[in-house]
C-alpha positions as CSV (number, residue, x, y, z in Angstrom):
1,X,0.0,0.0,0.0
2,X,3.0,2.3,1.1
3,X,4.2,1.8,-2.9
4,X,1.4,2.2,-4.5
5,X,0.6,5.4,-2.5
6,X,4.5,6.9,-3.3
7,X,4.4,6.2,-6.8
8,X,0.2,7.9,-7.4
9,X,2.4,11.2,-5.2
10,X,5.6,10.8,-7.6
11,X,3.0,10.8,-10.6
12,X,1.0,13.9,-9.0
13,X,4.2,15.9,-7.9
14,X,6.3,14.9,-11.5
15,X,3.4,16.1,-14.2
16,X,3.6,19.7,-13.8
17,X,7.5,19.6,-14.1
18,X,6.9,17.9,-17.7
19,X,4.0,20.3,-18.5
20,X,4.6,23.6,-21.1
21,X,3.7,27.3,-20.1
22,X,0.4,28.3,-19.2
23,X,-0.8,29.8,-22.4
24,X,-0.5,33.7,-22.6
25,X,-2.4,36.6,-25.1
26,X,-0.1,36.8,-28.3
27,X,-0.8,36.2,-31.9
28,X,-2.0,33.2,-33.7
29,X,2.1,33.4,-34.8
30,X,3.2,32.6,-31.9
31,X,0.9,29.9,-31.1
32,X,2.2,28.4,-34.1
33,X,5.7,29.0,-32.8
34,X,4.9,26.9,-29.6
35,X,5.0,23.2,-32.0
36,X,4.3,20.4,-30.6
37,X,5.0,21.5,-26.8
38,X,2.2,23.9,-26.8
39,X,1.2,25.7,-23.8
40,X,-1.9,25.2,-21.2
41,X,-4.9,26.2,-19.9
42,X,-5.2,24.3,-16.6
43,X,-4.5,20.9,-17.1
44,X,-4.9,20.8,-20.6
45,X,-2.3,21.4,-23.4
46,X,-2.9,23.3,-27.0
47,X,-0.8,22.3,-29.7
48,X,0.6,22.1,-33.0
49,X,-0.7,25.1,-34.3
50,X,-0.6,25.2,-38.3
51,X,-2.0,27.3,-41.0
52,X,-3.8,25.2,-43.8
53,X,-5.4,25.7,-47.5
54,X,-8.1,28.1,-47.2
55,X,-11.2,28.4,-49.9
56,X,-10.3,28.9,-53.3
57,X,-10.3,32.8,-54.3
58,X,-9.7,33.9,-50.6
59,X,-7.3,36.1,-49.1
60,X,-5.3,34.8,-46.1
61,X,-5.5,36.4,-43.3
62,X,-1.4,36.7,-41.6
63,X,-1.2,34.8,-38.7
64,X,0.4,37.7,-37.4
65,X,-3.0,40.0,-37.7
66,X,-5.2,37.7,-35.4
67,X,-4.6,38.0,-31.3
68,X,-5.4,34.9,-29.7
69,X,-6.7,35.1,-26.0
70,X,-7.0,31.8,-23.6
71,X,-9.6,32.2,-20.9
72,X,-11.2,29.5,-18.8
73,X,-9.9,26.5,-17.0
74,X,-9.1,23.1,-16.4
75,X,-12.9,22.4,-17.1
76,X,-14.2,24.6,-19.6
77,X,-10.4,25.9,-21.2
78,X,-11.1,28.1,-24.2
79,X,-9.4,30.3,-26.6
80,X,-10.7,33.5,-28.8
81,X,-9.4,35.1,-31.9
82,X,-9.6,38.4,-32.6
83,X,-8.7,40.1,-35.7
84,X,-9.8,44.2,-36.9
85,X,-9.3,43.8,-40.8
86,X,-12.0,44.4,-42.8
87,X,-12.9,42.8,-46.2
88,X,-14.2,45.6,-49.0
89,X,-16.4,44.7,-51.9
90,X,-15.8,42.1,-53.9
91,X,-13.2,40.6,-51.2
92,X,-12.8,38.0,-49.1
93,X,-10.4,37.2,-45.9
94,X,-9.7,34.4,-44.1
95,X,-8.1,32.7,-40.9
96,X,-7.8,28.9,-41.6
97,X,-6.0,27.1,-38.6
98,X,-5.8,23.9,-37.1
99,X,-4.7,23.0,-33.3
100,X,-4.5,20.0,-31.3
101,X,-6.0,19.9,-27.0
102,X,-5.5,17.2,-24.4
103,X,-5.9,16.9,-21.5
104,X,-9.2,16.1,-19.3
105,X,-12.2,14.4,-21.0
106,X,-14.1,16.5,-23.1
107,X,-18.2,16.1,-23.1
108,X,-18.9,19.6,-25.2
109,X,-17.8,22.1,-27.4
110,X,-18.8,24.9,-28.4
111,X,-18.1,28.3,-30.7
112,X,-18.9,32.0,-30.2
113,X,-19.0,35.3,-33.0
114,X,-19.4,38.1,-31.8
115,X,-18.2,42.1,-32.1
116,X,-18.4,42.0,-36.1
117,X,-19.8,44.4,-38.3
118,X,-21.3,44.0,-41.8
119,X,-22.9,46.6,-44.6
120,X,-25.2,45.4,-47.5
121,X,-24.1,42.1,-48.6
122,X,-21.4,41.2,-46.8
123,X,-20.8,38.4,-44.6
124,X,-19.0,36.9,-41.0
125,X,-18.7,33.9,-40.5
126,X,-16.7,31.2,-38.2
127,X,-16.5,27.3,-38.9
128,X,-15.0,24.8,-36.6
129,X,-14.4,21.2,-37.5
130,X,-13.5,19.0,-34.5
131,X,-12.6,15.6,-34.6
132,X,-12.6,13.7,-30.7
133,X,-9.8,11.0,-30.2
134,X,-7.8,11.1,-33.8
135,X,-6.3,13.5,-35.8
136,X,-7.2,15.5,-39.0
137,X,-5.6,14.7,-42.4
138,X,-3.8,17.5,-44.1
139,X,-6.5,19.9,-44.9
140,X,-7.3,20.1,-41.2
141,X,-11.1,19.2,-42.4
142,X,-11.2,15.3,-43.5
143,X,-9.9,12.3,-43.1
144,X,-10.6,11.9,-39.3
145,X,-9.3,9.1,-37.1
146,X,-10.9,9.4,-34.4
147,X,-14.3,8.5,-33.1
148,X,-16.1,11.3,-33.4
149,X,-16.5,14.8,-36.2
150,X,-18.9,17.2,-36.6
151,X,-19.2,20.7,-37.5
152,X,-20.3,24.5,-35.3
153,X,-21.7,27.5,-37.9
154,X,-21.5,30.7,-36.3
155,X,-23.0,33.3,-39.0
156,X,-23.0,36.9,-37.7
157,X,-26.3,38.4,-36.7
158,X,-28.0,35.4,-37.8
159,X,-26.5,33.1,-35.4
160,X,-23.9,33.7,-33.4
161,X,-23.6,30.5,-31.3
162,X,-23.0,26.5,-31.8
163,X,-22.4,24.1,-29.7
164,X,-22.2,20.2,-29.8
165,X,-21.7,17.3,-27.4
166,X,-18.3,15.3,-27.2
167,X,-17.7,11.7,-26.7
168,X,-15.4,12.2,-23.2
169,X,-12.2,11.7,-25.5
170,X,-9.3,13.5,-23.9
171,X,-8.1,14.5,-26.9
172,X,-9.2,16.4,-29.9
173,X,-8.3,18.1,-33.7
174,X,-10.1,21.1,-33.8
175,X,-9.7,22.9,-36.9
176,X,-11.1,27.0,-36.9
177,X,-12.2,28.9,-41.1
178,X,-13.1,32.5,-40.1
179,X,-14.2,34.5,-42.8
180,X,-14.6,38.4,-43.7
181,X,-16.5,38.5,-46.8
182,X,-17.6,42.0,-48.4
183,X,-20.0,40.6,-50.7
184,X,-20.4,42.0,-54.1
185,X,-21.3,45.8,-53.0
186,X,-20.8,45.4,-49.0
187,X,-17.9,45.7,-46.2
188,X,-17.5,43.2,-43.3
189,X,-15.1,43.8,-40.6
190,X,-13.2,41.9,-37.8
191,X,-14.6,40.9,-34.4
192,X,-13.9,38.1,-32.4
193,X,-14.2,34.1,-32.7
194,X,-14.5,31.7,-29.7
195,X,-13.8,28.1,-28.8
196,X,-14.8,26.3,-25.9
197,X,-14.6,23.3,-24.8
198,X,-16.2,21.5,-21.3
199,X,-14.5,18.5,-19.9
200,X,-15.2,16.1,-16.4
201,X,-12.2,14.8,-14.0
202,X,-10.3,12.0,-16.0
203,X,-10.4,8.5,-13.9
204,X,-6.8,9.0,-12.4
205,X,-8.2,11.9,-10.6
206,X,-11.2,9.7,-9.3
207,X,-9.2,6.8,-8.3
208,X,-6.3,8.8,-6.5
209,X,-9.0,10.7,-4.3
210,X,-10.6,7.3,-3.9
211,X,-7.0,6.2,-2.3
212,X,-6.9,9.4,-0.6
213,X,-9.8,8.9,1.1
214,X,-9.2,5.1,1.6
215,X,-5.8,5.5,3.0
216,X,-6.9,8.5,5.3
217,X,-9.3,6.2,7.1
218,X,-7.0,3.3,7.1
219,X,-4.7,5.3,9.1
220,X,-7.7,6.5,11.3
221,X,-8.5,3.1,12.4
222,X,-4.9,2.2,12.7
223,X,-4.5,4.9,15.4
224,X,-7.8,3.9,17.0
225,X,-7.5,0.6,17.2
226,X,-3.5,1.5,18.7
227,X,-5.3,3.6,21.1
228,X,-7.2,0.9,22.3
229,X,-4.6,-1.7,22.7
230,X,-2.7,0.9,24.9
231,X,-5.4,0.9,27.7
């Protein structure tokens, strides 16, 4: 019992010397910077970072013009873009990025638009594609090998909230397409895009309060029953 309980301590105590720097306000650039070490929001890690192939006829957005923002925690970590460009008529910008999270076990997700502007026809939109327990192919879109993919529309002033349910995987692909588009005699400017993501304790976490607990009153009856003995 005295083993088991040193190594569960010597697991608790190692993990947050292995673990990479909270994550901080900078731009999507930097995120990208981070590779594959990443940086965390509680006790989850975001990761690998990559631009990928936008829509045909679209104007990429530099990484370096979009501010990314973590907020939240270990159970409900998120992360918002924000970007002030604006897309004229006739034109259309875009911020096409995929990331990797892991950490705790993820039960929902869910997107946010909001502080955009549009005139006549134009257009802002956000798209996440997620993918729970596997990875994307290339594109950041298809190809998923995990369990689990589906898609959040956020479309401003038309709706500017999704949100789905996750299979508890404790890791996920999630892949973000925001969009200025000016429309053919419009303007549509910047604002802010939002992921979210709500998660339950993993099992370790259960079982090593289980053994908390479990060893706490084993000791309590040890001293008791000593107590008695010495009457």
């Amino acid at each position: 019992m005295k083993q088991l309980l040193c190594l569960a301590v010597s697991v608790v105590a190692i993990a947050p010397l292995c673990a990479a720097a909270p994550c901080g306000t900078g731009s999507l650039a930097s995120y990208i910077a981070l590779g594959a070490g990443g940086c965390t929001i509680g006790g989850n890690t975001l990761f690998d970072f990559q631009v990928v192939s936008g829509t045909a006829g679209a104007t990429p957005i530099a990484p370096g013009s979009i501010t990314m923002t973590p907020f939240g925690s270990t159970y409900d970590p998120g992360l918002m873009g924000q970007t002030h460009m604006t897309a004229s008529a006739g034109q259309q910008l875009e911020a096409i990025f995929t990331y990797r999270i892991s950490g705790t076990y993820f039960s929902g997700d869910s997107i946010t638009l909001g502080g955009s502007s549009e005139t006549a026809d134009g257009g802002v939109t956000d798209v996440q594609n997620y993918c729970a327990g596997g990875t994307f192919g290339p594109d950041g879109v298809s190809g998923c090998t995990g369990s689990t993919t589906g898609s959040l529309l956020t479309d401003d002033g038309v709706q500017n909230q999704d949100s789905a349910s996750l299979p508890f995987k404790s890791f996920l692909n999630v892949t973000d397409d925001f969009t200025l588009d000016g429309g053919t005699s419009g303007t549509a400017s910047g604002g802010t895009f939002a992921d979210r993501f709500s998660s339950v304790p993993e099992p370790l976490s259960f079982l090593l309060t289980g053994m908390g607990i479990a060893l706490a009153a084993g000791f309590k009856f040890r001293s008791a029953a000593a107590g008695l003995f010495r009457r």
